[in-house]
N, C-alpha and C positions, 0 to 999 in steps of 0.2 A: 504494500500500500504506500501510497506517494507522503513522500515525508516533508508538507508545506505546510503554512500555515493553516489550513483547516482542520488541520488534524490536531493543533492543539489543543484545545478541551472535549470534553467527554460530548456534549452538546452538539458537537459536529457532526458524530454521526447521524444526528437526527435533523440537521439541518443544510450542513454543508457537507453531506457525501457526496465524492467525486464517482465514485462506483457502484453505487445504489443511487441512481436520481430517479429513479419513482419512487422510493422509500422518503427523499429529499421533498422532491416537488409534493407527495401528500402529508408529510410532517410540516412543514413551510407553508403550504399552498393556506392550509386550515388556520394556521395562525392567521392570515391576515385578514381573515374575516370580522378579526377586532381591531383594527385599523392601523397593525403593526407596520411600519416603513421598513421601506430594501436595508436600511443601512444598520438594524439592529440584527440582523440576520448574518453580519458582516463576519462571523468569528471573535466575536467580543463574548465573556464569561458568561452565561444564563445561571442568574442566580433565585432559589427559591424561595419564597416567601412563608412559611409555612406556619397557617393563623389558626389558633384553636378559638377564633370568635366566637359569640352562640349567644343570644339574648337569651338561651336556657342554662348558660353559664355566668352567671352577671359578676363575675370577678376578671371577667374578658372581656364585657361587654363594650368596651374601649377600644379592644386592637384594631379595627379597624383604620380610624384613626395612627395608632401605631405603624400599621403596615406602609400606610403612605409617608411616613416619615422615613421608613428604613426603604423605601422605593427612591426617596428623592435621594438617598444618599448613593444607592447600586446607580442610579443615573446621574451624578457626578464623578463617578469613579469609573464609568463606562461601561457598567455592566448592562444586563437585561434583568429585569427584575419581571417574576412571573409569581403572582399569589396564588395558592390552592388550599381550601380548608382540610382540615382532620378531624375525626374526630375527639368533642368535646366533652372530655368525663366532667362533668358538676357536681362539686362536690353539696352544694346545698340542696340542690332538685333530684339527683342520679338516687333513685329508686333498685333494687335495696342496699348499696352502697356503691359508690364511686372507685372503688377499688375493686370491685370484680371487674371493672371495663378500665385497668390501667393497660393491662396487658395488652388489652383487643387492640386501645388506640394505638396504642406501641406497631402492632402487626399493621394497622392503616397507615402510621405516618413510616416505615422502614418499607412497605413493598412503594408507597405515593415517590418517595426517593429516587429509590432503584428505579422503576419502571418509566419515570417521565427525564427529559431532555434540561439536567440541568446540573452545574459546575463545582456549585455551592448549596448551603442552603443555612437561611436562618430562625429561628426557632421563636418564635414567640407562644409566650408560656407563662403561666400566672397562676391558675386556681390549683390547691393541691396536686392532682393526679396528672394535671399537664406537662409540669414538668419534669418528671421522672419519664413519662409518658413518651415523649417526646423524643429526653435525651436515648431513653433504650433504643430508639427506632432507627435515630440517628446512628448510634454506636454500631450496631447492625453491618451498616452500607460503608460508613467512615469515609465520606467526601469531608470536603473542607465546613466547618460548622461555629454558626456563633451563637450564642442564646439569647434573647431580650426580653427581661421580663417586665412584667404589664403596672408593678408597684404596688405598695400599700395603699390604703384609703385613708382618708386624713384623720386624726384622732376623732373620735366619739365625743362629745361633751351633754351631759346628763347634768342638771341640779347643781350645777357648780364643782362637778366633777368630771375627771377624765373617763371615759367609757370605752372599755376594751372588746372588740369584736370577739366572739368566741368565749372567751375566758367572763365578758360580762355577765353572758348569757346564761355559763354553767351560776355564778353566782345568783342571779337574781332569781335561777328556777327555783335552786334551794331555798331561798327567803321566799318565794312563793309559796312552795310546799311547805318551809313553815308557819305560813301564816302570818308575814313579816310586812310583805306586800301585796297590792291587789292586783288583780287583774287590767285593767286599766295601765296601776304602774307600769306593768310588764311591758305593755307595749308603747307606752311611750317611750322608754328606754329602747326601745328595739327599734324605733322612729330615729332618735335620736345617734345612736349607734352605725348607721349605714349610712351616711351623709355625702359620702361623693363616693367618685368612680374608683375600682381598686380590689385588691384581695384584705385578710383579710390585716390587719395594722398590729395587733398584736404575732407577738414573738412563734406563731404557728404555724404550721406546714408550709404553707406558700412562705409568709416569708424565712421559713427555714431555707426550704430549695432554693429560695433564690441567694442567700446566701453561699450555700453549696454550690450554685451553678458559677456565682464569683471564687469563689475559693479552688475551685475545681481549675480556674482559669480557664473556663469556655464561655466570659462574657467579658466586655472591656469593666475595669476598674469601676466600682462608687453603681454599678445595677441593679444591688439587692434593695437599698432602702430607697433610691428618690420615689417621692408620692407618686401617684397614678397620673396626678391634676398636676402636677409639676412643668412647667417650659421645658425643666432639665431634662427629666423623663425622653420628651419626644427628640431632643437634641441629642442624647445614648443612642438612641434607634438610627437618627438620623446617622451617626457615626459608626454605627455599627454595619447601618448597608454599605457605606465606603469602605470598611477594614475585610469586608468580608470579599468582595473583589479583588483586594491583593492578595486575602489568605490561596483563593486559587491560583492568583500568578506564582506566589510562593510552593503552591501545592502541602501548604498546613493542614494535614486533614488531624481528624480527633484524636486517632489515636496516639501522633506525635505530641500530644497536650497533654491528654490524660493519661497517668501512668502511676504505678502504686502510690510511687509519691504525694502526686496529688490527690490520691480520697485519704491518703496517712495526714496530711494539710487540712482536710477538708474534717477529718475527724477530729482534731485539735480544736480546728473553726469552731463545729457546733457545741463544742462544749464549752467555750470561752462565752458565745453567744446565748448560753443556754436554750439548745435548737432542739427543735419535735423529737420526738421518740420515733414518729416517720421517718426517720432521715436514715434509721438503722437501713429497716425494710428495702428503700428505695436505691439509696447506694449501693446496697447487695445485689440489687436488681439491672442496673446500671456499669456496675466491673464484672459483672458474669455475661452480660454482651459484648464487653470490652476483652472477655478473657481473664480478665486479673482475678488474683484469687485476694478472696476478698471477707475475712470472715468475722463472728463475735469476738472472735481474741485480738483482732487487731483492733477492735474499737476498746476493747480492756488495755491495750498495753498502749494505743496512744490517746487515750482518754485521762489516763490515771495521772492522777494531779493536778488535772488542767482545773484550773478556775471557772467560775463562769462571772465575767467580768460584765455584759451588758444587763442592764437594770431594766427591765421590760418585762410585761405583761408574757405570759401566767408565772413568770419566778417573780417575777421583779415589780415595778409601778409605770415605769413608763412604757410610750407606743412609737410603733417604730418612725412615724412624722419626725419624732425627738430623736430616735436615733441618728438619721437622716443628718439633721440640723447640729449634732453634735460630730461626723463626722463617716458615721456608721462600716461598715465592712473594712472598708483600710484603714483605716485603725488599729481594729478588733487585731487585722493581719500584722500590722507594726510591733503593735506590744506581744506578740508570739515570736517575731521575727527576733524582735531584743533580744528574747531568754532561750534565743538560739532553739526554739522548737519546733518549727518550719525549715521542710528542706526550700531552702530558699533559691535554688537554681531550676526550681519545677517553672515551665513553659506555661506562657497564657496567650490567648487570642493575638493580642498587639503585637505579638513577636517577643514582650516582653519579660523577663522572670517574674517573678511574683514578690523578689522584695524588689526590684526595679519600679516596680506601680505602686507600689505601699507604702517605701521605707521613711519616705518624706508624708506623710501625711500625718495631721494634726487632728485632736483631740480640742471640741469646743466645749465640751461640757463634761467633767467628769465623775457626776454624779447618773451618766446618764450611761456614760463607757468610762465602768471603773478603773482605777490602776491594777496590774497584775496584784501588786503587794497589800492592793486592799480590797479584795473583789468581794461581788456581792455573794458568793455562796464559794468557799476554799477547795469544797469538792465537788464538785460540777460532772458535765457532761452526762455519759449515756454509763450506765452499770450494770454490768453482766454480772446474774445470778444462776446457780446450777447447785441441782441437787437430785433427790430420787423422784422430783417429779417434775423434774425440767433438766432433765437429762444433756438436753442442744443446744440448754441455752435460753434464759428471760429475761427481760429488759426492767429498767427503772432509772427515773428521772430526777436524780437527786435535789435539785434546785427549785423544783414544783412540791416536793414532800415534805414532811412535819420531819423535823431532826426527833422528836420525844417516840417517832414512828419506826425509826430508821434499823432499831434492834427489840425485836417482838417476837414473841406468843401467844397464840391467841386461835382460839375453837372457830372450825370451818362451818361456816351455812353456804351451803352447797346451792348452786341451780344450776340443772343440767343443760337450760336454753335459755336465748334473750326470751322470749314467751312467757316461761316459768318466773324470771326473774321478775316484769311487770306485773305480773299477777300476784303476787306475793311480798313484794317488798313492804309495801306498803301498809297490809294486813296487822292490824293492835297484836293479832296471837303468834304474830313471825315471833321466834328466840331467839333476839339476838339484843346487843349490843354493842358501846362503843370500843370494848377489846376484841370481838368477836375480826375473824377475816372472811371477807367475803368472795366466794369462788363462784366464777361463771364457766361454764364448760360449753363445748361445739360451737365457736364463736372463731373459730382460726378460718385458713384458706376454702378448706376442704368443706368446714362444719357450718360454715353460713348459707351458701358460698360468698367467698371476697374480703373476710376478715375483717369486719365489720367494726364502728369507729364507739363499740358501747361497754369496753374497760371500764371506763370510768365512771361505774356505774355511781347512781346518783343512792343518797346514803337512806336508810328506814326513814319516817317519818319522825316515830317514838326516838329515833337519835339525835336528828335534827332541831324537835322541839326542847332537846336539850344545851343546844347552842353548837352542838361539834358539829364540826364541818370536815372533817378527815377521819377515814378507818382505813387499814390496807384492803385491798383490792386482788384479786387476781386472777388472772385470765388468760386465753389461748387469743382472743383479740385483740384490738390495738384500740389506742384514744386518742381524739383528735389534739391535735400538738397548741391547741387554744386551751387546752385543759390542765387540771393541777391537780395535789392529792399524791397519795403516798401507794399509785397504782404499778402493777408488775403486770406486764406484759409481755405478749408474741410469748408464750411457755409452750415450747418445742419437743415434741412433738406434740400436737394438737390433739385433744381428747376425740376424735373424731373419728381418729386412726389407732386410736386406741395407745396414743402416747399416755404419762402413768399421771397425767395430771385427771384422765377418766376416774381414777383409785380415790379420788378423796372423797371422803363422804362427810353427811352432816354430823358434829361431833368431836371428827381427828381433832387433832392437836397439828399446827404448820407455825414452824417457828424459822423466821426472817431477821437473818441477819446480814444488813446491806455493807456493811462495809468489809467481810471476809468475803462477800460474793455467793452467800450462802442459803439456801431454800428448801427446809426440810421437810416431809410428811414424818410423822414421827409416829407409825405405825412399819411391822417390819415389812421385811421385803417380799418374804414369802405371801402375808396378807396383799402386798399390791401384786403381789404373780397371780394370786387367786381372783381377786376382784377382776383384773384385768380378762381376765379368763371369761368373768361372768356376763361383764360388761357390753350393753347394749346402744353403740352411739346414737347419738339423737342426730340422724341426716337427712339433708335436706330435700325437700320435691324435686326432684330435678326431671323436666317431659324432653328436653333435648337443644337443640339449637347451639349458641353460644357458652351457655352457662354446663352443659355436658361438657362441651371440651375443655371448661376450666375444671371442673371439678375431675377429669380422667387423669389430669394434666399438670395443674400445679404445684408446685414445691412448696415445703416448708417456707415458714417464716425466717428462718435462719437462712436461708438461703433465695431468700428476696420474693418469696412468693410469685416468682415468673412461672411462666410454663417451660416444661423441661426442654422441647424443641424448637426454644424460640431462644436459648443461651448461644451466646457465639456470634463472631462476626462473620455475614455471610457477602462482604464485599458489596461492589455500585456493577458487578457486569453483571447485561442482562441480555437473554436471546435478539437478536431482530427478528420483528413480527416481516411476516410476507404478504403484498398483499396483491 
């Protein structure tokens, strides 16, 4: 094949073949029925756009806007900028959770890739499951990739108070259910709470991920905190379609970016930040498309010590607008980089290392981005616990939990489904109380389906109207990263599967001790071989479609709850079609 300038980018094949020109003439011919000119067609980059918009996702419901900012930048930089949607997991609307369809979107946006005519591609992402979403799909194909996320929404103000998306909301039901406030309040506060455009402004899952997406260095410097509503906001995007046309000339694709190093970076990140408990799940799901191995130990052994230094909603008081305004993500990265805990020659989008974009940046507020030497919680991050009934591994969030919680014992009240647990919590003649632990079962990958965001479950009534507002928690599920409380989470293997978290009954004795990493049933072993034996999971209706192939199909929690044939990078060549 003629070695000329057409043949530079991937693109060419589908537009400027010299040896296929009927493939050429009806690849081409069709574009210009949207009033594309001869001269984009020229051999210049076609770069992707690729918008998880969706007025059914309203933490997106922005990008549009966004897209044509990252458009004018691909056409100052000479590229072709071409939009196509993916689909949109919601995480507020997606019925029965947003994380049964992280995966799917993954399979739409890595074959939307591969299969269409184009060089690069940039990712816009925003609401929980988009962003992980996204990058798996990306990681897949591995063209040149940059991320842009969609921002926070501007603080909440309530009553002369700050009001935290997510994290409010768990507060104000508990004062509901105890009879604190009324109905009315509720929704004023809820009025008051979504006030502009954006995900959601406290310290959770979205703006975890987009933290991670910065940290990760697959987005330029300073993308995780600017507001949604921000000028800055749409000037990142605009910058980001320009950098991403030279990442092709460069031929930067992802996986020269991302590399252990950087989720080892990115795991530092979120525990300085005090980031979701999502961020485990997601990053595991994410280096197992990239290949990297990627596991709970490594979040124990680069987690362990890290501080968590930003002061934000559910650890902390303030919202991320604040962090923003005080300096946010590079920062966070500078005071890591001081105490030399960043490999600091890890690659990012700009070409640039990761202390090259951070080392100089300042700190405006340091009540808001603590000092290392005075941080808001000493031991921070994500904490792997393991024992005889989380054998692979359960998560906890040190910085969201009561320290008087942190080394306990305390008699299990059991429910073996979310169903059970609604029906029953509630009830005057439930036994429990505020030592009691409360265990949820069939609530992981397999036992929902999609591992559903209802850990943190909400506490007895009869506890409540005693003022507590924390009991442990535990569960094969996960909790939305707006949430707080002294819950254990993703316990691997999933009662579902008849991992030995099925064994506990109402009664045991589970004794939690978070700072050796320790989670015992304190019944012997032989009694859990036996139970296990007897045990009858509680699983789900499943008539077929989608939701079969997740539940044939996906992995543990520990191992990012992907589907098993969707790990691995399966490259950008694809057949040409004949026609």
């Amino acid at each position: 094949m003629a070695k000329d300038k057409d043949k530079k980018y991937r693109s060419s094949d589908w537009y400027n073949s010299k040896s296929h020109r009927r493939d050429t003439f009806v690849h081409r011919g069709w574009m210009r029925n949207q009033g594309h000119p001869n001269h984009l067609f020229d051999g210049r980059p076609v770069i992707g756009i690729c918008n998880t918009w969706s007025e059914l996702t309203p933490c997106n419901g922005h990008f549009r806007e966004i897209a044509e900012s990252v458009r004018r930048g691909v056409y100052e930089a000479g590229g072709f900028p071409l939009e196509f949607p993916v689909f949109s997991a919601s995480e507020s609307n997606l019925r029965p959770t947003a994380m049964l369809f992280r995966n799917l979107a993954s399979m739409d946006v890595e074959e939307a890739i591969r299969g269409n005519p184009m060089d690069g591609v940039v990712l816009l992402m925003g609401c929980d499951k988009t962003t992980p979403s996204l990058l798996m799909g990306a990681a897949s194909v591995d063209l040149p990739t940059i991320g842009v996320s969609g921002g926070p929404m501007l603080n909440g103000h309530h009553r002369g108070e700050i009001l935290g998306s997510g994290t409010g909301v768990w507060k104000l039901d508990a004062d509901l259910n105890a009879g604190v406030i009324t109905e009315e309040d509720f929704v004023e506060a809820e009025i008051s709470m979504s006030r502009s455009k954006g995900n959601c402004m406290t310290m959770g899952t979205a703006s975890t991920m987009g933290s991670m997406v910065e940290s990760l260095g697959m987005s330029l410097p300073g993308n995780a905190a600017i507001p949604a509503v921000d000028a800055r906001r749409y000037a990142l995007a605009y910058m980001s379609g320009k950098r991403i046309v030279e990442m092709v000339k460069e031929n930067l694709v992802m996986s020269k970016i991302v590399t252990k190093k950087s989720f080892e970076n990115a795991i530092k990140v979120n525990g300085a930040i005090g980031g979701s408990t999502n961020a485990v799940i997601h990053l595991a799901a994410i280096a197992g498309r990239m290949e990297i191995d990627l596991s709970l130990d490594d979040w124990e052994k680069c987690g362990k010590e890290i501080p968590t230094m930003v002061n934000l909603q559910p650890s902390g008081k303030y919202l991320m607008e604040d962090f923003y305004y005080a300096g946010g993500v590079p920062v966070v990265i500078k005071r890591l980089l001081e105490k030399g805990l960043l490999s600091k020659d890890a690659l990012t989008v700009n070409g640039k290392t990761i202390n090259e974009n951070n080392i100089d940046a300042k700190c405006w507020n340091d009540d808001v981005i603590k000092t290392y030497e005075d941080p808001l919680t000493k031991d921070g991050g994500i904490k792997i616990l393991r024992g005889n009934i989380a054998p692979n591994g359960a998560i906890l969030k040190p910085s969201a939990a009561s320290p008087h919680l942190m080394q306990h014992t305390g008699r299990a009240v059991v429910f073996e489904s979310v169903e059970e647990f609604h029906t029953k919590i509630h009830d005057p003649n439930l036994d429990v109380d505020e030592n009691c632990i409360l265990v949820l079962k069939n609530c992981g990958p397999k036992g929902y389906p999609g591992m559903a965001e209802v850990g943190n479950m909400i506490l007895p009534q009869k506890v409540l109207k005693k003022g507590v507002r924390d009991m442990i928690r535990i569960s094969d599920a996960r909790m939305s990263g707006t949430a707080f409380g002294t819950v254990i989470l993703h316990t691997a293997p999933e009662a579902a599967v008849k991992g030995p978290l099925a064994a506990v009954q109402n009664g045991d004795e589970i004794s939690v001790d978070v700072k050796n990493g320790k989670m015992e049933l304190l019944v012997s072993s032989e009694t859990i071989e036996k139970r296990l034996k007897e045990y009858n999971p509680v699983l789900p209706e499943v008539t077929g479609g989608y939701q079969k192939l997740y539940v044939d199909h996906v992995m543990q929690a520990d191992k990012g709850a992907d589907l098993d044939f969707l790990v691995g990078r399966r490259g950008s060549v694809v057949k040409r079609h004949s026609h």
